[in-house]
DSSP file (Angstrom, degrees, kcal/mol; ACC not computed):
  #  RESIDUE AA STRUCTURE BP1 BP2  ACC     N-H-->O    O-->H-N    N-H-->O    O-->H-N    TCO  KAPPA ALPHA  PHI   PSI    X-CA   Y-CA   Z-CA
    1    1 A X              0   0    0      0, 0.0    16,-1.6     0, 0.0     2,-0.4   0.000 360.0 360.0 360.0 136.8   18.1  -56.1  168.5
    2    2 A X  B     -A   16   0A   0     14,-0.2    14,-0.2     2,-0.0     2,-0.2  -0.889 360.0-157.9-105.9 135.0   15.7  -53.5  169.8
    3    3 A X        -     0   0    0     12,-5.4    12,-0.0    -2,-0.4   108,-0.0  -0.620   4.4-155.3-122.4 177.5   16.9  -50.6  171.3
    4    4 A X        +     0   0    0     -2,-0.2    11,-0.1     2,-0.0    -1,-0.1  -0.104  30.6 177.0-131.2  32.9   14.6  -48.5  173.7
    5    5 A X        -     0   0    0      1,-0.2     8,-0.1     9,-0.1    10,-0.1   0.104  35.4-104.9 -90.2 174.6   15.9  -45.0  173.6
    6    6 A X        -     0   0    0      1,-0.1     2,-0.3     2,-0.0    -1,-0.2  -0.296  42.6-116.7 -71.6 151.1   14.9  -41.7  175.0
    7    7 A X        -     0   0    0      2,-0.0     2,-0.5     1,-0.0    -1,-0.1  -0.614  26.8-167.7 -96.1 156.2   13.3  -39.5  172.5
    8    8 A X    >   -     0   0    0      3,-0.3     3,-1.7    -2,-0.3     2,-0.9  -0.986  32.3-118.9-142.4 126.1   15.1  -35.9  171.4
    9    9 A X  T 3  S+     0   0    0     -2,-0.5     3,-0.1     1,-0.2    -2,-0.0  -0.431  96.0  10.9 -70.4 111.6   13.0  -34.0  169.6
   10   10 A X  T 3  S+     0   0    0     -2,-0.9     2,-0.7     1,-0.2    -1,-0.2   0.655 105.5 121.9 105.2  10.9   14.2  -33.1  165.9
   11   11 A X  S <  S-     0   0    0     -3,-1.7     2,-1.8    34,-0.1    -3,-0.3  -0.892  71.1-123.2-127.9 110.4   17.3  -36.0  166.4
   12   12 A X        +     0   0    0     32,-0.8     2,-0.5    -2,-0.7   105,-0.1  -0.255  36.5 177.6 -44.5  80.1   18.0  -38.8  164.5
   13   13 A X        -     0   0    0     -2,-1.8    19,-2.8    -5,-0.1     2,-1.8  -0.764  26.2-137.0-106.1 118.2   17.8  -41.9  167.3
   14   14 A X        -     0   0    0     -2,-0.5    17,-0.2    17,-0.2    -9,-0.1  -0.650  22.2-173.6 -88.5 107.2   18.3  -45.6  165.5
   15   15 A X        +     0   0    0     -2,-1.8   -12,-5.4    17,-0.5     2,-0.2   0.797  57.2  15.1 -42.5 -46.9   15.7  -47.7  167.3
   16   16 A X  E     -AB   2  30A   0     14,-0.7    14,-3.2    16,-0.3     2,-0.3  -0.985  50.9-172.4-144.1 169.3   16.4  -51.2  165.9
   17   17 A X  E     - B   0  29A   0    -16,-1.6     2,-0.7    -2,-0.2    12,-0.2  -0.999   4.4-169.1-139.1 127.7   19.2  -53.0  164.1
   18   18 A X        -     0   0    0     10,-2.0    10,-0.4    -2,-0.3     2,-0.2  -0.811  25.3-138.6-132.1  93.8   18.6  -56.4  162.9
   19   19 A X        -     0   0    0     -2,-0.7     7,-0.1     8,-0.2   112,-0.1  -0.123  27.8 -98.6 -51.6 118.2   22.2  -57.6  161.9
   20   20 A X        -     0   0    0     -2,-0.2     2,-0.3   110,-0.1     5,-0.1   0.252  49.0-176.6 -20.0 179.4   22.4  -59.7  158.5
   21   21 A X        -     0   0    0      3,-1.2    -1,-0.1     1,-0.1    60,-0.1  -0.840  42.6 -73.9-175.4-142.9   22.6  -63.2  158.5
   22   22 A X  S    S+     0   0    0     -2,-0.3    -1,-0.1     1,-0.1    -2,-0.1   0.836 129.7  41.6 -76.1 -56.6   22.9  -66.7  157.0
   23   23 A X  S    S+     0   0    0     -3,-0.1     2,-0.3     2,-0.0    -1,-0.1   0.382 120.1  43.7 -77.9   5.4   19.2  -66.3  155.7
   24   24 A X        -     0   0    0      1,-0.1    -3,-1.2   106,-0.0     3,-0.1  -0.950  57.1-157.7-148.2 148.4   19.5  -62.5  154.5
   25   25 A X  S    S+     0   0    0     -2,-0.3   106,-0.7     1,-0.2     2,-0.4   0.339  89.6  55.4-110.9  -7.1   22.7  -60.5  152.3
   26   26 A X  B    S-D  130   0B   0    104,-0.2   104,-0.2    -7,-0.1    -1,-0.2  -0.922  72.4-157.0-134.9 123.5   21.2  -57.3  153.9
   27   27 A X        -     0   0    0    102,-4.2     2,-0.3    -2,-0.4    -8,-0.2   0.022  20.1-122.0 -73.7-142.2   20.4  -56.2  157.4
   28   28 A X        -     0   0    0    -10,-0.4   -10,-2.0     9,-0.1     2,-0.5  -0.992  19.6-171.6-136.7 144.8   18.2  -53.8  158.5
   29   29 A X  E     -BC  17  36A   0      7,-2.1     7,-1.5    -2,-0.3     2,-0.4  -0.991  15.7-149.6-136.1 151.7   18.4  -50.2  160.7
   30   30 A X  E     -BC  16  35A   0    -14,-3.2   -14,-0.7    -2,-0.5     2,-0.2  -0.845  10.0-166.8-115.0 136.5   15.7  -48.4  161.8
   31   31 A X  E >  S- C   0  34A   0      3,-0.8     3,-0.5    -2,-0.4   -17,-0.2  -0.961  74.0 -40.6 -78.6  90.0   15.5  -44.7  162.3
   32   32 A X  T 3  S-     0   0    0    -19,-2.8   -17,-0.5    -2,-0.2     2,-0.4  -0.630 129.0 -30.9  62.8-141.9   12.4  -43.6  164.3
   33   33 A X  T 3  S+     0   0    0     -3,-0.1     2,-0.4    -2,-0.1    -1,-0.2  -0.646 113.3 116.9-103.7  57.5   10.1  -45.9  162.7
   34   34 A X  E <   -C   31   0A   0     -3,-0.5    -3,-0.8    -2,-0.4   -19,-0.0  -0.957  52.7-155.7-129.5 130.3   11.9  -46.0  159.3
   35   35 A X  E     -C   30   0A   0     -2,-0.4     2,-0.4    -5,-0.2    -5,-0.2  -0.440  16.2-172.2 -84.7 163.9   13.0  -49.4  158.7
   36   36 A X  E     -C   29   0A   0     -7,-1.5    -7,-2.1     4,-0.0     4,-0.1  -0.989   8.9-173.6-141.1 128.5   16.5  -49.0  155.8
   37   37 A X        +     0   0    0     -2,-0.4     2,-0.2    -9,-0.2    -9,-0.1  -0.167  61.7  50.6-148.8  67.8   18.0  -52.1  154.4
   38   38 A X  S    S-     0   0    0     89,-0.1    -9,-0.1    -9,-0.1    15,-0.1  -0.791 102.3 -53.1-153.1-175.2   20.7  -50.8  152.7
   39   39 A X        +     0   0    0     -2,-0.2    12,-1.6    13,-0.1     2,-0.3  -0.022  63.2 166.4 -43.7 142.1   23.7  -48.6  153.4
   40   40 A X  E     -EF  50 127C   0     87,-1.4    87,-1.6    10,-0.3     2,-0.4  -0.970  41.2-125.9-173.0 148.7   23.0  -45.1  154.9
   41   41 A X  E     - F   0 126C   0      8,-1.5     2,-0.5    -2,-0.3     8,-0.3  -0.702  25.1-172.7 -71.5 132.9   24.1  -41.9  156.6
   42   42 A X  E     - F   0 125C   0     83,-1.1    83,-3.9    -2,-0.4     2,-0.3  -0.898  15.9-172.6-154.8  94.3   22.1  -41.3  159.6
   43   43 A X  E     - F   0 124C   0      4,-1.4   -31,-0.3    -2,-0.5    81,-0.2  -0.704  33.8-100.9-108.6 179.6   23.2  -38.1  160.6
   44   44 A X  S    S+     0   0    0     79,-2.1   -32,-0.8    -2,-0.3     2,-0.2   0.516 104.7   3.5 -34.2 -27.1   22.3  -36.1  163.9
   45   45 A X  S    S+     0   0    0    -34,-0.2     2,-0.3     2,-0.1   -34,-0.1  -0.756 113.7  32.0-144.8 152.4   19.9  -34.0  162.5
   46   46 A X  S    S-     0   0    0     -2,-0.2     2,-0.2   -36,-0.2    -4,-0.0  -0.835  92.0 -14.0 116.5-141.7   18.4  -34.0  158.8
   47   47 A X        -     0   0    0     -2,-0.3    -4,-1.4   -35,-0.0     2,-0.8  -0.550  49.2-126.8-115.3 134.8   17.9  -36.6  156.6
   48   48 A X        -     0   0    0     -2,-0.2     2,-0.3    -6,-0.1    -6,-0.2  -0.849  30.9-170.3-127.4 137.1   18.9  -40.0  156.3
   49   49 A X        -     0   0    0     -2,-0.8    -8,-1.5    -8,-0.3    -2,-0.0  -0.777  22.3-113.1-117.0 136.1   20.2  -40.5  153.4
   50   50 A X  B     +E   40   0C   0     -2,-0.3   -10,-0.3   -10,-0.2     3,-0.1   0.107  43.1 178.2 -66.6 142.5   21.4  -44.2  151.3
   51   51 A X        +     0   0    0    -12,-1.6   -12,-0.1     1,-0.3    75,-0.0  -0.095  40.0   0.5-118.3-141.7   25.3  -44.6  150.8
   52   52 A X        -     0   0    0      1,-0.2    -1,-0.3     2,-0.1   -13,-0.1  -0.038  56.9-169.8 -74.2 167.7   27.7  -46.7  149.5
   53   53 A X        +     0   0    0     -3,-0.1    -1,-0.2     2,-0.1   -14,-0.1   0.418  64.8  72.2-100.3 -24.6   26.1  -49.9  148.1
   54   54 A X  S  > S-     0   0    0      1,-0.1     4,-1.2     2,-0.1     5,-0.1  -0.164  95.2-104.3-120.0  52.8   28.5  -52.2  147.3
   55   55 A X  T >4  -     0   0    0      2,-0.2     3,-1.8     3,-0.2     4,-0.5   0.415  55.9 -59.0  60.6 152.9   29.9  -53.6  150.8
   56   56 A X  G >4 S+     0   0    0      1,-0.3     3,-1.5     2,-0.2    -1,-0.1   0.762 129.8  62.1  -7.6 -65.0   33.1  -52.9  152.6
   57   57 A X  G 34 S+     0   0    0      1,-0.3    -1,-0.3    75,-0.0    -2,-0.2   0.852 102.9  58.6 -58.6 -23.8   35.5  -54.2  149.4
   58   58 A X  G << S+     0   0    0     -3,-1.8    -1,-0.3    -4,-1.2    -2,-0.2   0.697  77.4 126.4 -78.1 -27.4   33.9  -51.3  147.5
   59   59 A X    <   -     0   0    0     -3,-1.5     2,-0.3    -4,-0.5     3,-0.1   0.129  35.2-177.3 -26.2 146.0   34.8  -48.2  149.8
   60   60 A X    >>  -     0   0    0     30,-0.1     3,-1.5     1,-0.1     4,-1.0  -0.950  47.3-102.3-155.0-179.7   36.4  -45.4  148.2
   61   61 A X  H >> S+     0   0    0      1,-0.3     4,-1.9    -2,-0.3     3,-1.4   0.920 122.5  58.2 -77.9 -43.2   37.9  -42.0  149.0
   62   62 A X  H 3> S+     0   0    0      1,-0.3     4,-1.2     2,-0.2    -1,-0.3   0.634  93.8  63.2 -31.9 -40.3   34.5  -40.6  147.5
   63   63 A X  H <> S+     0   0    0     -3,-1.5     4,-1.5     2,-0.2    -1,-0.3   0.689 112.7  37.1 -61.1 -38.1   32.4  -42.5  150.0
   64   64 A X  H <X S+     0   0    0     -3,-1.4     4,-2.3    -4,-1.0    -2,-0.2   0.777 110.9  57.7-104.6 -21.3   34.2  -40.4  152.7
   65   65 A X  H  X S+     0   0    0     -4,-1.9     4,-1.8    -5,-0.2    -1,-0.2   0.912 106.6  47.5 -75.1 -37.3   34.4  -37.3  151.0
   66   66 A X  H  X S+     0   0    0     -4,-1.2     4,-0.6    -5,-0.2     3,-0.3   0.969 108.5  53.6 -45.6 -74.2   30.9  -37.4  150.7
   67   67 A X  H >X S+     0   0    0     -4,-1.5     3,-3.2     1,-0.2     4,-0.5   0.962 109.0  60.6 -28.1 -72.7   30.7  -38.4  154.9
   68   68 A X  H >< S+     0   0    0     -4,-2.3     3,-2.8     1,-0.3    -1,-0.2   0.715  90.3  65.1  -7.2 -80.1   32.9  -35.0  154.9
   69   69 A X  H 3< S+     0   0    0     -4,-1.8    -1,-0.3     1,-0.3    -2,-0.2   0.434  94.7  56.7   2.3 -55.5   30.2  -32.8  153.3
   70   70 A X  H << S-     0   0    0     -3,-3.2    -1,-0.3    -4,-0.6    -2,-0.2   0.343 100.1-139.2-102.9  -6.2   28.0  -33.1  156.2
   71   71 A X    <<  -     0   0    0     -3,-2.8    -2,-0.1    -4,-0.5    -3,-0.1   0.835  29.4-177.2  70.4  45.0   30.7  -31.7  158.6
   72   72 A X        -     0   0    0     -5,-0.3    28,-0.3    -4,-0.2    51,-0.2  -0.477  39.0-129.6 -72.3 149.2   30.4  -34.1  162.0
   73   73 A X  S    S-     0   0    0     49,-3.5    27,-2.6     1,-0.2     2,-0.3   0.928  95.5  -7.1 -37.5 -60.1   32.2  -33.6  165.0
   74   74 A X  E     -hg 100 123C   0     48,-0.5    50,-1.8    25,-0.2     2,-0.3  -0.966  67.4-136.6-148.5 167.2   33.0  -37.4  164.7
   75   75 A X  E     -hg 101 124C   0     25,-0.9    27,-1.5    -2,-0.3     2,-1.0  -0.853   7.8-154.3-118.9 134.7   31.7  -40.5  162.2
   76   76 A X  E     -hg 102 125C   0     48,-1.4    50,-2.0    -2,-0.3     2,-0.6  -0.966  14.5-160.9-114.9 108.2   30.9  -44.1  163.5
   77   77 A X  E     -hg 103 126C   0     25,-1.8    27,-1.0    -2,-1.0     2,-0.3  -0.946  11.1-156.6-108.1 131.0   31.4  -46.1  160.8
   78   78 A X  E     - g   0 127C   0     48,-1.5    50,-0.7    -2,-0.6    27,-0.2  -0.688   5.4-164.0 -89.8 123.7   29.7  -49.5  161.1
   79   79 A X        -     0   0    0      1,-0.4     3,-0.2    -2,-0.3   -23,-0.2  -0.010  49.0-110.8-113.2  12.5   32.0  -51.8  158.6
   80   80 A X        -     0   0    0     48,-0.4    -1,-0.4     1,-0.2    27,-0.3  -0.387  69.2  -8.3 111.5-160.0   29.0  -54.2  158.7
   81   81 A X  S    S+     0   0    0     49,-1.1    26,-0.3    25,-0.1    -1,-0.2   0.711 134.0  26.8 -36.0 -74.7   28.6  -58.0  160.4
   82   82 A X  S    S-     0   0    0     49,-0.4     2,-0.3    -3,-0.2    24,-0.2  -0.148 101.1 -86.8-150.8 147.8   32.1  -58.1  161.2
   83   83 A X        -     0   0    0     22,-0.1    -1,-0.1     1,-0.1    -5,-0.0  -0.767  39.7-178.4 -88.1 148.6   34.9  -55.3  161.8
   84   84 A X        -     0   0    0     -2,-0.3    -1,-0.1    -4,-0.0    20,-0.1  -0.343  20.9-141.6 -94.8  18.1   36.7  -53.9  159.1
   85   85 A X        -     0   0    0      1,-0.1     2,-0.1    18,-0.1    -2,-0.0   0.255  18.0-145.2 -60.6 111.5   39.3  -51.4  159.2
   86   86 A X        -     0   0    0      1,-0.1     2,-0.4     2,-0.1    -1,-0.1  -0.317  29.7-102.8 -51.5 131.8   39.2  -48.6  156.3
   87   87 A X    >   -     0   0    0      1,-0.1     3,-1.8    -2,-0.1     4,-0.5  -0.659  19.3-127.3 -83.7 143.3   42.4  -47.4  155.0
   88   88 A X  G >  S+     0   0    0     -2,-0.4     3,-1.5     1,-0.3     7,-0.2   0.619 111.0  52.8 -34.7 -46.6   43.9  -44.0  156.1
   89   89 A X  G 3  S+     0   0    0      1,-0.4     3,-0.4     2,-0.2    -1,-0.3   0.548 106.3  48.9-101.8   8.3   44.3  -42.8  152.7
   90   90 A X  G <  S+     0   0    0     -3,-1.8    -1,-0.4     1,-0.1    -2,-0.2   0.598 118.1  49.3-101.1 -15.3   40.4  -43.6  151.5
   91   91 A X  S <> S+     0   0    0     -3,-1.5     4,-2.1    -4,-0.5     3,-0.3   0.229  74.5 110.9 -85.7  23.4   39.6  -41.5  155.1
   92   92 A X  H  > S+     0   0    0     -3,-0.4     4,-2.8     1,-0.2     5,-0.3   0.910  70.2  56.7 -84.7 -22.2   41.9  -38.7  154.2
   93   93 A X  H  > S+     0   0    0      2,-0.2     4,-2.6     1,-0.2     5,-0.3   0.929 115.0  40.7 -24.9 -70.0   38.6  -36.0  153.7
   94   94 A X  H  >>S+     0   0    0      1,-0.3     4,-3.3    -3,-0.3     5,-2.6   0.904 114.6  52.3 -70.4 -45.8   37.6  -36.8  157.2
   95   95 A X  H  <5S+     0   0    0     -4,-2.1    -1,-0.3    -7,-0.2    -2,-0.2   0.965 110.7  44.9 -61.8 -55.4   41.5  -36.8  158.6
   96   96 A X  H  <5S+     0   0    0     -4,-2.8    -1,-0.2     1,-0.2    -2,-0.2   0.947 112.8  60.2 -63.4 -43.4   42.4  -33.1  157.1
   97   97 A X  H  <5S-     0   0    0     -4,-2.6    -1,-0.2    -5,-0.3    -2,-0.2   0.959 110.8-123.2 -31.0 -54.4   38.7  -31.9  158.6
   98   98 A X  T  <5 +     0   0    0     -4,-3.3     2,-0.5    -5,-0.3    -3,-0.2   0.757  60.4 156.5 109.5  33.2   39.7  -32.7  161.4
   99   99 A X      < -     0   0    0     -5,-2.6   -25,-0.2    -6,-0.1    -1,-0.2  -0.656  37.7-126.5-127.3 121.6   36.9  -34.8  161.5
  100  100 A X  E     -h   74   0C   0    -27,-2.6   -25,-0.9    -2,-0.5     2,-0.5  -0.433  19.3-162.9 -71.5 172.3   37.1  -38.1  164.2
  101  101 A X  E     -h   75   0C   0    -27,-0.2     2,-0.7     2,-0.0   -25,-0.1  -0.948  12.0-178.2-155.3 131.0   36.5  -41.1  163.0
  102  102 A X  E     -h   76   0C   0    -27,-1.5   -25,-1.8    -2,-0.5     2,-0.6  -0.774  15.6-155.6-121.4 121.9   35.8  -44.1  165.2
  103  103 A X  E     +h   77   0C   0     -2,-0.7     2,-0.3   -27,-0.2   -25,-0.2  -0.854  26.6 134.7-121.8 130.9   35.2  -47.8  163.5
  104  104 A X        -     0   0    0    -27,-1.0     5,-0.5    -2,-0.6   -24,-0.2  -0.914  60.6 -68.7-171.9 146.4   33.1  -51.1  164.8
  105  105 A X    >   -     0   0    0     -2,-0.3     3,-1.1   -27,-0.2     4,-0.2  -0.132  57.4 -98.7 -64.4 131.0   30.8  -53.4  163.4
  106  106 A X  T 3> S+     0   0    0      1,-0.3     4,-1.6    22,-0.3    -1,-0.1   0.383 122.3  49.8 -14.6 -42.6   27.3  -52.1  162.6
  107  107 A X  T >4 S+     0   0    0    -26,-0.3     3,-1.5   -27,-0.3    -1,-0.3   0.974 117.6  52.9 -81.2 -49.7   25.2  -53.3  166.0
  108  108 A X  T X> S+     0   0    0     -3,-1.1     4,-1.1     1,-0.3     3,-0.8   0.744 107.6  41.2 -15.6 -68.9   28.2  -51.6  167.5
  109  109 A X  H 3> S+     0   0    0     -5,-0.5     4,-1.0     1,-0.3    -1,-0.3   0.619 109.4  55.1 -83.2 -18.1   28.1  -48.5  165.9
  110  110 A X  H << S+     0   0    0     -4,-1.6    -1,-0.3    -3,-1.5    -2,-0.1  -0.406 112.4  55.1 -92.0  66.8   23.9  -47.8  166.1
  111  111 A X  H <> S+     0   0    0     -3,-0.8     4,-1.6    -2,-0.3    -2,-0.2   0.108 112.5  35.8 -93.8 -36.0   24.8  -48.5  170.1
  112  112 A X  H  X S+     0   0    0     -4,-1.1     4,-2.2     2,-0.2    -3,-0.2   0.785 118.3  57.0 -98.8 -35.8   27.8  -45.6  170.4
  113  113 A X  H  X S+     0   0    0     -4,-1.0     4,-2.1    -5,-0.2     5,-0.4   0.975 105.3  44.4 -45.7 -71.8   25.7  -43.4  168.1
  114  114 A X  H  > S+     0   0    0      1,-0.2     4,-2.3    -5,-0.2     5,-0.3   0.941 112.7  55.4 -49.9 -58.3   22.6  -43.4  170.1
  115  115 A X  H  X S+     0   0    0     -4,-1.6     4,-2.3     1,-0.2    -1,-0.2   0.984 112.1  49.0 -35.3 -51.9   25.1  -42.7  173.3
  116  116 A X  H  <>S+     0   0    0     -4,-2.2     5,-2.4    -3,-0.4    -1,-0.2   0.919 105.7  45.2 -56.3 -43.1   26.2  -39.9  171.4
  117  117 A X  H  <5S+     0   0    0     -4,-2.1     3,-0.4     1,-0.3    -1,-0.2   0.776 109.0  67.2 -79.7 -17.3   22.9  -37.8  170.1
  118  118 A X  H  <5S+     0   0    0     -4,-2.3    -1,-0.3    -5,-0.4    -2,-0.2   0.907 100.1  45.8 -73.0 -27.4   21.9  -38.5  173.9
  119  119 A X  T  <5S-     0   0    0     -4,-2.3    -1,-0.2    -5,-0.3    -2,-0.2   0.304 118.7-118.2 -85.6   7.9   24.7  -36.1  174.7
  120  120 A X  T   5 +     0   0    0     -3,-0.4     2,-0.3     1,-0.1    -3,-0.2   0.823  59.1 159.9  80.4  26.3   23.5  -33.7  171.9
  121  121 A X      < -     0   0    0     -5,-2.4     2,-1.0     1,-0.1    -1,-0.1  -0.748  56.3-112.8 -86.3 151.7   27.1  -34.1  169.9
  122  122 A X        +     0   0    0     -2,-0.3   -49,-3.5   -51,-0.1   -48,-0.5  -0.753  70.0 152.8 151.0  43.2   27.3  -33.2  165.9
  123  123 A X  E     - g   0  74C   0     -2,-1.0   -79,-2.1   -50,-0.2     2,-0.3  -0.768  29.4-159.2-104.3 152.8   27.9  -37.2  165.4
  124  124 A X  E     -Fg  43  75C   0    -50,-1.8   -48,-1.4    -2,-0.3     2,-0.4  -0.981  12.1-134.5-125.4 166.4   27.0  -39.3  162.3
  125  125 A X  E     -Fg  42  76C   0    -83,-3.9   -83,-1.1    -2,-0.3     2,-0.7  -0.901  13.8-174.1 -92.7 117.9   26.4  -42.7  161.6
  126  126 A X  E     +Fg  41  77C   0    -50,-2.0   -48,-1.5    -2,-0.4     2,-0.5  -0.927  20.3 179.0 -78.9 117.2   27.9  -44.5  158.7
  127  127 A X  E     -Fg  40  78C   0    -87,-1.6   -87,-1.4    -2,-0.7     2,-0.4  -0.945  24.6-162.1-139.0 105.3   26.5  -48.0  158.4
  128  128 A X        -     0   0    0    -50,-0.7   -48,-0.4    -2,-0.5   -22,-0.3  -0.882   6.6-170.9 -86.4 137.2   27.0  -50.8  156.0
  129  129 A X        +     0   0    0     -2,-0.4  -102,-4.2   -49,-0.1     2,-0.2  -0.163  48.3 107.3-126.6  20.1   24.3  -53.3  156.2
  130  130 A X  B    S-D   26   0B   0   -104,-0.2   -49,-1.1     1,-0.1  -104,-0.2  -0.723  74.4-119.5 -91.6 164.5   25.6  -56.0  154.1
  131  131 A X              0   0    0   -106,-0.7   -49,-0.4    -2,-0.2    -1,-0.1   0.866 360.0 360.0 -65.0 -22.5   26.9  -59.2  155.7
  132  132 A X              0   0    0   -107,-0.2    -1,-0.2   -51,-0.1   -52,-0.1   0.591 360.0 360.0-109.2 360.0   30.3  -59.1  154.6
């Protein structure tokens, strides 16, 4: 899926998302025009940088502490093709922050991201790009 968004100078906007699939174990997300096909942080500003690697069953309280670090207002975590829900006590970094945390499957989450850096908010994206 290709997304068409307005450009913000100096702002992380994902352009496309190409969801796994039958023929592929990995999607892909696009940043500008930098395609990523594996897991990655795509925060508001800065870098984006790759994260966990080994799919949803692999999550750990590190993965989030890590998320933490980077101090957003709130996280979209993309749990990949399919939704996922992470348990509390592997979010607890984000939860003592104070740090929101909002969760829906990967096309999902690069649509409510992009909403977000269009209102200039201190959001990141977490994304897993495997199928499962």
């Amino acid at each position: 899926m290709k997304f068409q968004p307005d450009t913000i100078e100096g702002v992380n906007v994902i352009t496309r998302y190409d969801a796994a699939g039958p023929a592929q174990v990995q999607g892909c997300v696009w940043v500008g025009a930098t395609p990523f096909t594996h897991s990655v942080l795509v925060p508001w500003t800065g870098l984006v940088e790759p994260w966990q690697r080994g799919g949803f069953a692999a999550l750990a309280a590190a993965d989030f502490e890590r998320v933490a670090t980077l101090a957003p207002e709130v996280v979209i975590f993309g749990s990949g093709a399919r939704l996922h829900f992470v348990p509390a006590a592997l979010m607890r970094a984000l939860i003592e922050r104070g740090i929101g945390v909002e969760t829906m499957d990967t096309g999902a989450a690069c649509r409510t991201y992009n909403v977000l850096v269009a209102e200039r908010r201190p959001v990141l994206a977490a994304l897993l790009l495997s199928a499962e």
